[in-house]
C-alpha positions in Angstrom: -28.3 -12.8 33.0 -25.8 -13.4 30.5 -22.8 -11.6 28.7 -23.2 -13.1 25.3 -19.9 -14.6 25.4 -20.7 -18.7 23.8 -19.2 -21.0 26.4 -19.3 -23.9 23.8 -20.7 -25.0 20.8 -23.4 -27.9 21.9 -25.9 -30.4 19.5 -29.8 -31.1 20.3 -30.4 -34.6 21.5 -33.6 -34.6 21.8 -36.8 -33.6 20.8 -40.0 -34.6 22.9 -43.3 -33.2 22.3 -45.2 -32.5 25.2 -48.8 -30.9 25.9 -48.3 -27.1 24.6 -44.2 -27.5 25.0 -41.2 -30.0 24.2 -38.9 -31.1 25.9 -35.6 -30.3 24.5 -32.4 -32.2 25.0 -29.1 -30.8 24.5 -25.3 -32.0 24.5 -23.1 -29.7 25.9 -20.5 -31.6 28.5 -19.0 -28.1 29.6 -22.2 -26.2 30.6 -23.7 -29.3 31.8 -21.1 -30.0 34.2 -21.9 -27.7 37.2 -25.8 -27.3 36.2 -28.3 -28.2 38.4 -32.7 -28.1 38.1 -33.2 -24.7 38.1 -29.9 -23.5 36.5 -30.4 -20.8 33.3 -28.5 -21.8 30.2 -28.9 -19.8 27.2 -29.7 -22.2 23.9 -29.0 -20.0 20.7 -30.0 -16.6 23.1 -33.5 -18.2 24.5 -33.0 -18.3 28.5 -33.6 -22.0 29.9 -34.4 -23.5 32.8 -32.7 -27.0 33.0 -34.9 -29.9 34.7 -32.8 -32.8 34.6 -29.0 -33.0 33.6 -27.4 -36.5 33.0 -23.8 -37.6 31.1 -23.0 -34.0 29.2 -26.8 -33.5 27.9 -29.3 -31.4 30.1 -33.2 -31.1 29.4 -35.2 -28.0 29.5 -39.0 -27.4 28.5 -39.6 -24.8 25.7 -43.4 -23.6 25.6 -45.5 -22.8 22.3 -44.7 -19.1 23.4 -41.2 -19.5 23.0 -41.3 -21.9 19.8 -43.4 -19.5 18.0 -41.7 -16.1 18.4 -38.1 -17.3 18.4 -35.8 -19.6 16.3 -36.2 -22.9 18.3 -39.0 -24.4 17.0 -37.3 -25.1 13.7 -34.3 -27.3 15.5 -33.8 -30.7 14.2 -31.8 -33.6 16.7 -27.9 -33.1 15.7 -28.5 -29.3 14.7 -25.4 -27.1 16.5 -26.8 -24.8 19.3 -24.6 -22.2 20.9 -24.9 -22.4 24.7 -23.9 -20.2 27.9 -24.5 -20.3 31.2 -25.7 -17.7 33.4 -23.1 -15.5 34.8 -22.1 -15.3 38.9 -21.0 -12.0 40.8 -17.2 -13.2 39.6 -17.9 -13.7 36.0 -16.1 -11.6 33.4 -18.5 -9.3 31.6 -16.8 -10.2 28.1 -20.0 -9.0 26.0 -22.6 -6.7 27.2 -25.4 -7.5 29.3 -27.8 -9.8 27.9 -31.3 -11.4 29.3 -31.7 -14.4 26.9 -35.4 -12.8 26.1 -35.4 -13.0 22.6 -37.1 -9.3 20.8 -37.6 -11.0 17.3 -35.6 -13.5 14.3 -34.1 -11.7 11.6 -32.6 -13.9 8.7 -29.3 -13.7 7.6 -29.3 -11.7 4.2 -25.7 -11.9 3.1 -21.8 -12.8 4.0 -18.6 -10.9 2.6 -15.6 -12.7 3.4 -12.3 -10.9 3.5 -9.0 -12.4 4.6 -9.6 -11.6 8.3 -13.2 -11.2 8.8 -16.2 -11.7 7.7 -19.1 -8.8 7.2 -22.4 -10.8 7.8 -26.0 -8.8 7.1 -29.0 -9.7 9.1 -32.4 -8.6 8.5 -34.1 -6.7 11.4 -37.9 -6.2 12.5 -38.8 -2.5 11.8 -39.4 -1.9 15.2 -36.5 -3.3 16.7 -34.7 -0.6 13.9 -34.4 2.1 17.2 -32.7 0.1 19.7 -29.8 -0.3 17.4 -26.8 2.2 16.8 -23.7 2.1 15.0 -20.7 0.4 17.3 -24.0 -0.6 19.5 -24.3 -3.9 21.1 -27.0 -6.3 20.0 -27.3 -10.3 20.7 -27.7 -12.6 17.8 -28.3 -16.3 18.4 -26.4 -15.6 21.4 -23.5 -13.7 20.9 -22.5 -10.5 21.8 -21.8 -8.4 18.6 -21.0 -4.9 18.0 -23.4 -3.2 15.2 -20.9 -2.5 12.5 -24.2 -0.5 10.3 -27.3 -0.1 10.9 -29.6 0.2 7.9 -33.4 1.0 7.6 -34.3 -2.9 7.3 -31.3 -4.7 8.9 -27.7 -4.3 10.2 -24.0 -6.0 9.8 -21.4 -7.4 12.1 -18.5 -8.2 11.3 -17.3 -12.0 12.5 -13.5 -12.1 13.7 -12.3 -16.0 13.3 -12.9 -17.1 16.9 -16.7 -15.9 16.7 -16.5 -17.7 12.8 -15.1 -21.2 14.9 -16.5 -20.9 17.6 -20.4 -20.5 17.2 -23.2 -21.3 14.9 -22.3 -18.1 12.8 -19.6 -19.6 11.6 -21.9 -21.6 9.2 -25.5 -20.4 8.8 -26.0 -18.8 5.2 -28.3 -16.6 3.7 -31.8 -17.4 4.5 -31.1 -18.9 8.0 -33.0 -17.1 11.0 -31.5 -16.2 14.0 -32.7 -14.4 17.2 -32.2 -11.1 18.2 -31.9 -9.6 21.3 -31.3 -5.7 21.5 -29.3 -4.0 24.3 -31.7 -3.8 27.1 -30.2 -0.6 28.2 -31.7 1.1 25.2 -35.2 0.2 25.9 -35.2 1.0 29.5 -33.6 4.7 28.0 -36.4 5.1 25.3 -39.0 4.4 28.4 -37.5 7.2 30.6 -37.4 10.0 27.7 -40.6 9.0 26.6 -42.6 10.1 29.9 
């Protein structure tokens, strides 16, 4: 489990094709530190499982699952990944409660700067469209945002400078993908009313 709260801004390595997977390669020197085979570290909101970890760079293996249905399988060596690792029992829950299993990509449609903010808009799958309420939580690459509108085909946040710095937001334009993950408390909800 996560909280959607980016530990640190980290670069692919990497990139090794293996049968049905890669193996991907990240720098990060802070989540690395502590990690160990077996650890979860959230790359750009996909949950991995780190194999080997060596000098501020851990590996993980992504499968053709995971390349296919979330943003990954387009990363180049030097692209900027946001990382996190998984929380303990004594970690702050800074965001909201978040899995690292991606529900879909969206692409970023369009960014409104103002002198302390900046409103981005994302595109959303149609069916995600339920799971998603104004002032809601949902995770995008990563990062805990609140749902500033919700719209019939996508939704804004609005960046605060620390998010803007601090993560790959703070650069990806219009046309860019990025993974979702809605609040998983919604979906369990929609299950129990729906019985």
């Amino acid at each position: 489990m996560f909280t959607g709260i980016v530990e640190e801004l980290g670069q692919v390595a990497h990139i090794e094709p293996l049968n049905e997977a890669v193996r991907l390669s990240v720098k990060g020197p802070e989540v690395a530190r502590d990690a160990r085979a077996g650890d979860s570290i959230a790359v750009n909101g996909v949950c991995l499982t780190v194999v080997t970890k060596e000098k501020g760079v851990f590996t993980a293996d992504v499968m053709l699952q995971t390349l296919a249905h979330t943003s990954l399988g387009a990363l180049r060596v030097g692209a900027p990944v946001n990382l996190e690792r998984a929380v303990t029992p004594t970690t702050r829950l800074g965001g909201h409660i978040v899995q690292g299993h991606v529900d879909g990509t969206g692409t970023i449609v369009s960014r409104t700067p103002s002198e302390h903010w900046e409103v981005v808009e994302i595109s959303l799958p149609v069916e995600l469209n339920r799971y998603l309420v104004d002032k809601g939580s949902i995770t995008v690459d990563g990062i805990s945002l609140t749902v500033v509108e919700v719209r019939a085909d996508s939704f804004t946040v609005s960046l605060i400078p620390e998010t803007l710095a601090r993560t790959t937001l703070g650069f990806k334009q219009p046309g860019d993908v990025v993974n979702l993950e809605v609040d998983v408390i919604a979906k369990y909800v929609e299950k129990m009313v729906t019985r």
